[in-house]
N, C-alpha and C positions, 0 to 999 in steps of 0.2 A: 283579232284572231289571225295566226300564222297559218297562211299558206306554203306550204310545202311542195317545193318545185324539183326534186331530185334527181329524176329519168326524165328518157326523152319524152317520154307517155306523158311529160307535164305539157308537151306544147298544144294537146287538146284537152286541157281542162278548162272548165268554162266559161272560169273566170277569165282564164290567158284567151281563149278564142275572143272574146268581150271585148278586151282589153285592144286587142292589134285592132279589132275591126273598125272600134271606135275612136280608133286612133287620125281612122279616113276624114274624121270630122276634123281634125283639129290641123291649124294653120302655123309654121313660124311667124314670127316676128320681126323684122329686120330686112338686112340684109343677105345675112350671112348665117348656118347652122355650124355651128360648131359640134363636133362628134368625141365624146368621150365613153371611156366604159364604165362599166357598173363598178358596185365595191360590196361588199359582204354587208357592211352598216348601211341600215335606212333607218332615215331618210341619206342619199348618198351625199346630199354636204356635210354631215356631220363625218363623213370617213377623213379619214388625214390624206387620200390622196385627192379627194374633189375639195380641200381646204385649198393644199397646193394649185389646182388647176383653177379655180376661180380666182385666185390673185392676176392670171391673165383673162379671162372668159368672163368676168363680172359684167354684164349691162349688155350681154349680145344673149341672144338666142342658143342655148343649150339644147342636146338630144344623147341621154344616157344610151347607149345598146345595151339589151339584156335579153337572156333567152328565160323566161318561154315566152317572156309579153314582148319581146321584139323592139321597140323602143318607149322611150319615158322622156317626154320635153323635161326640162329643169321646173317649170311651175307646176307641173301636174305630182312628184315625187314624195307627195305626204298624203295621197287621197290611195284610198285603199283600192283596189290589194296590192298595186305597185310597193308602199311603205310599207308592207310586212311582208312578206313573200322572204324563204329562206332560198337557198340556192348556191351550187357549187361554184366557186369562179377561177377556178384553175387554167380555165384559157383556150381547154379543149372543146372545140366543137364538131357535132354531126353534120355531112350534110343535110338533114333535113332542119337541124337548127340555120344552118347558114342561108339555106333557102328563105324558112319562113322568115327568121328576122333579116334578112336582104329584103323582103321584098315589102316589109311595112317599114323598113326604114326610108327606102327608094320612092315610096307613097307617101309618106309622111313629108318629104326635103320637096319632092316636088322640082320648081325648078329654082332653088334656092342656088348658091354657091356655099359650097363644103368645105371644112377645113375637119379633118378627120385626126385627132388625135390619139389612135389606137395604135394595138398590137397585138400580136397572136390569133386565136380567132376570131377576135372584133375586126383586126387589120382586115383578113381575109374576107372577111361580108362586105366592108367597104370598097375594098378591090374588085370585087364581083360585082359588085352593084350599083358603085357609084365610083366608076375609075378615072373620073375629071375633078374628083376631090382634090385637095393641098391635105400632102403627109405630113405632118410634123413631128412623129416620133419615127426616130432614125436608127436608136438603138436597141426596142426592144424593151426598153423600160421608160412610160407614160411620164415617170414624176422625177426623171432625171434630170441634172442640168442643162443637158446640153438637148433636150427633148423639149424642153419647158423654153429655153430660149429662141428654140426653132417656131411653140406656140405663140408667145409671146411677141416674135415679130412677124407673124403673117397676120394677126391678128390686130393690129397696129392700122392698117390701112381702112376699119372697118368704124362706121360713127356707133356709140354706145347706146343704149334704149333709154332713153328718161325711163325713171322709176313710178311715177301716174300711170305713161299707156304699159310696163311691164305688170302694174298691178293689176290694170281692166284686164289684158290680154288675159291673165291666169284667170282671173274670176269668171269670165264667158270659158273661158278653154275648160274649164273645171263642170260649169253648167251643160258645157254641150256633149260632154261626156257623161256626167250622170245622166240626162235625160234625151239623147241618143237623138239630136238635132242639132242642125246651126242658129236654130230657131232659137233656142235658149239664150242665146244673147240677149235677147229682152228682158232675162230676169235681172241682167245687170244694166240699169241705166249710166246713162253718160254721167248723169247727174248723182250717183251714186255716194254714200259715205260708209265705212266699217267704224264701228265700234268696239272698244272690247281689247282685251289683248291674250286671252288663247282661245276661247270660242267667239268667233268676231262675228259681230250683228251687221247684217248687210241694208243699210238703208236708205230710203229716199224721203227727204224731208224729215219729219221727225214718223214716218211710216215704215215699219221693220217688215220688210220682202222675205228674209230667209236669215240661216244661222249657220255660217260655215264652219262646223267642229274641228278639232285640233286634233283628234285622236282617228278621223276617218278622214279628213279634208272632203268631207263632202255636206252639201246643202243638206239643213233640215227646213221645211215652209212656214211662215205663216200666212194668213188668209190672201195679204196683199198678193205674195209668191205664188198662193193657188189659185187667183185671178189671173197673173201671168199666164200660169201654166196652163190654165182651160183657152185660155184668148190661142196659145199656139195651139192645142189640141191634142195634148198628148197626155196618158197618165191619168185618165179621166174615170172616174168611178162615178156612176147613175144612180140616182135613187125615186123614189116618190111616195115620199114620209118625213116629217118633221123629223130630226138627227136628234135626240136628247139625250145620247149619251154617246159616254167615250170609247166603244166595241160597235163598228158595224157589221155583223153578219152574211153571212154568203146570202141567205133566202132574200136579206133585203134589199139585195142589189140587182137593180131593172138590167145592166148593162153595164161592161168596164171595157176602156183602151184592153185590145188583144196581147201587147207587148210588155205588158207589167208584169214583173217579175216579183218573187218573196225581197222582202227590204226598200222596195222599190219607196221612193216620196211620190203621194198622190194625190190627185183633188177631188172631192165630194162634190157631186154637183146634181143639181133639182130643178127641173124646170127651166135650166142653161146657166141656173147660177149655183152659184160657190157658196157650200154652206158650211162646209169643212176640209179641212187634210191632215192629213197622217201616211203613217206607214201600211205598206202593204204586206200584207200576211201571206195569200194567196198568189198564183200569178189570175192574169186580167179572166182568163176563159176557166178556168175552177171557183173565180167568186160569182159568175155568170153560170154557171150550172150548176155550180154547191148548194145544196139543199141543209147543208149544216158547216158549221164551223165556222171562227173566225177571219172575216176578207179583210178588215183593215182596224187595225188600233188608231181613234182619234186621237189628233194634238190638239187642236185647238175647231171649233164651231162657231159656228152663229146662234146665237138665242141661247 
């Protein structure tokens, strides 16, 4: 689904306030952030000018700017709404655009070292915000020669990410943004393996945890995942009744985490244990006082 991000009125939409806030959870990787702009096509590697710039930026820590979500590390760039979101990129920006995305990007880099590859009003946020960055674009255009060579060798000094810890980083970065902790990292073990090649099966041992779809980049559970998720505590839906079917109702639910949102992944739980998960219909305090209507569609149960 497109989100439409057109006026400034897009930088309190829900999903963008969502988006920056949850952004506090998530860490670089490396040494070093490298800073580029956004591009009209998402996901932004397939545009021809983050083709260009990852022939230097490949294996380091990436951070798209974008307004109205403020920033987008490179592994987070296919999990929604970041990947469909529409938007102008003409280059002008408000200052309250410059504000707000200054000031999740400056939260997000933390005390990294920056090598800022913008201009226009991406340049301008990074100026304001983080002016001990390295500028690499000199003339005003990102995917020039003599721009790309400037990237190219400041970027030279910095060691590349193995491609294992760049895979765990996204898979936690991804968890702890859908489920709004750094606690989430538990759903992805050390020990971890994907399967699959466009909805990949996230598993441990021959036990499937969760299913990362290709079309939202985000986690859907099964039972193992919704043991995780009750062990952290979040996304918790109560019951006290055998579950035998795949609709649980508002009336039937004793108690739910406050923070659940409609689409949210959640876990059914009885007596402290996991008896199912599914998506969430309701958010957590309308399936807790809903006397009608659907609180959550079952995936998958016990019995």
């Amino acid at each position: 689904m497109k989100v439409l991000c057109t006026t400034e009125t897009s930088l309190n939409r829900p999903e963008a306030r969502r988006w920056r806030e949850r952004m506090k959870l998530l860490e670089p990787l490396g040494e070093v952030v490298v800073v580029l702009p956004c591009s009209m096509r998402k996901p932004y590697s397939a545009s021809k000018s983050h083709h260009i710039f990852t022939q230097a930026t490949k294996g380091l820590q990436e951070a798209i700017l974008t307004s109205p979500f403020g920033v987008c590390p490179r592994e987070m760039e296919q999990t929604y709404p970041i990947q469909s979101y529409d938007v102008s990129t003409v280059g002008d920006w408000s200052r309250e655009e410059i504000k707000v995305t200054g000031e999740c990007l400056k939260e997000y880099v933390g005390d990294h070292e920056v090598i800022a590859h913008v201009a226009h009003g991406y340049l301008t946020v990074c100026q304001e915000y983080l002016p001990e960055a390295t500028f690499t674009c000199q003339d005003g255009r990102a995917t020039s020669p003599e721009s790309m060579a400037n990237l190219k060798n400041e970027v030279k000094q910095y060691r590349k990410l193995k491609s294992h810890a760049r895979q765990l980083h996204m898979l936690r970065s991804i968890a702890r943004y859908q489920f709004n902790t750094p606690d989430a990292d538990h759903l992805v073990p050390d020990d971890y393996r994907l399967r699959g090649r466009f909805d990949r099966r996230l598993m441990q041992g021959e036990e499937q945890i969760a299913v990362l779809h290709h079309n939202n980049g985000l986690y859907s559970l099964n039972i193992k995942g919704g043991a995780i998720l009750n062990d952290i505590g979040v996304n918790w839906v109560e019951i006290d009744f055998d579950l035998k079917t795949n609709t649980l109702f508002a009336p039937g639910v004793v108690d739910a985490h406050p923070e659940i949102i409609p689409k949210d992944e959640v876990v059914i739980i009885r007596k402290g244990e996991v008896v199912g998960v599914g998506k969430a219909i309701m958010n957590g305090k309308e399936m807790k006082k809903g006397e009608k209507g659907v609180a959550v569609r079952v995936r998958h149960r016990l019995g």
